[in-house]
C-alpha positions in Angstrom: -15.2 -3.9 -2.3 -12.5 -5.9 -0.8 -9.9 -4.8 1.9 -6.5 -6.2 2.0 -4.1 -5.6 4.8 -0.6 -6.2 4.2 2.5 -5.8 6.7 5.7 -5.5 5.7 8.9 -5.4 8.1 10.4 -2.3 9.2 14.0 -2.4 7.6 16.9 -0.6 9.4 19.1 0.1 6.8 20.9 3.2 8.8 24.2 1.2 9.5 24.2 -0.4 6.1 27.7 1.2 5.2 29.5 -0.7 8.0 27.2 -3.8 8.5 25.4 -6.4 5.8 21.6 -6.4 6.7 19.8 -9.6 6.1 15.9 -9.3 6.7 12.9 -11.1 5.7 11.5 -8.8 3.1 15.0 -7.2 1.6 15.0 -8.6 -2.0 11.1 -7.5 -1.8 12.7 -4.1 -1.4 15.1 -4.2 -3.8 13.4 -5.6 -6.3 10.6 -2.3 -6.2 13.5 -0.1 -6.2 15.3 -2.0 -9.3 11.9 -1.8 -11.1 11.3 1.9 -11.1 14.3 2.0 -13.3 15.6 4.8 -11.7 19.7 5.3 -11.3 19.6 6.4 -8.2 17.4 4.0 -6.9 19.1 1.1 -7.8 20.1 -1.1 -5.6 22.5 -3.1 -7.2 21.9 -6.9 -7.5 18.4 -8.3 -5.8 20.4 -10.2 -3.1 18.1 -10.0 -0.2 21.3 -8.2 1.1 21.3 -4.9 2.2 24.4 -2.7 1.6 25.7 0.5 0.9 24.2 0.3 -2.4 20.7 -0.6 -0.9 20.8 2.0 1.3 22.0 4.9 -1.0 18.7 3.6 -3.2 16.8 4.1 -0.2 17.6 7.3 1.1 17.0 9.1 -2.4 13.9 7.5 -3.0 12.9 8.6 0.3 14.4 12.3 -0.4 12.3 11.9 -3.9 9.0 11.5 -2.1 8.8 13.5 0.6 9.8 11.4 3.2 12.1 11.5 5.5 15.3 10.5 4.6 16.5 8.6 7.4 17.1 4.8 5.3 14.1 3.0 7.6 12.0 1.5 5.8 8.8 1.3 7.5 5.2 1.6 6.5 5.5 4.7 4.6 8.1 4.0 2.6 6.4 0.7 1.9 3.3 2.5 1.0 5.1 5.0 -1.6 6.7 1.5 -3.1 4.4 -0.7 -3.4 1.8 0.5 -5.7 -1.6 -1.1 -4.5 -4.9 0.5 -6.1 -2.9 2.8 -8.6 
């Protein structure tokens, strides 16, 4: 069996309404929430830029799945997003 550790960025998407976030792994996010084909977890376009839009998609995915709902993206919501081993 092989391990594989992957690390992700902890986004901060809580002041997205006021402010554009740019981060490293953004259109990685966006691009998971686009492809559960889900209204209201779509982000709008796969910009890399975070935005109201990205952040509404956030916050009910995180409401969705039991986690707190708080539009930080960090290892938890990674791990509910990215589906490794499923």
């Amino acid at each position: 069996m092989t391990s594989v550790t992957v690390t992700m960025e902890v986004l901060d998407l809580r002041n997205a309404q006021n402010v554009i976030v740019q981060a490293r792994h953004l259109d990685i996010l966006q691009g998971l929430l686009k492809g559960t084909r889900r209204a209201a977890w779509d982000p709008g376009p796969i910009d890399g830029l975070g935005g109201p839009r990205t952040k509404a998609a956030v916050v009910a995915f995180q409401g969705a799945n039991a986690l707190d709902a708080d539009a930080i993206v960090g290892p938890l919501t990674w791990g509910q997003l990215i589906p490794f081993g499923s």
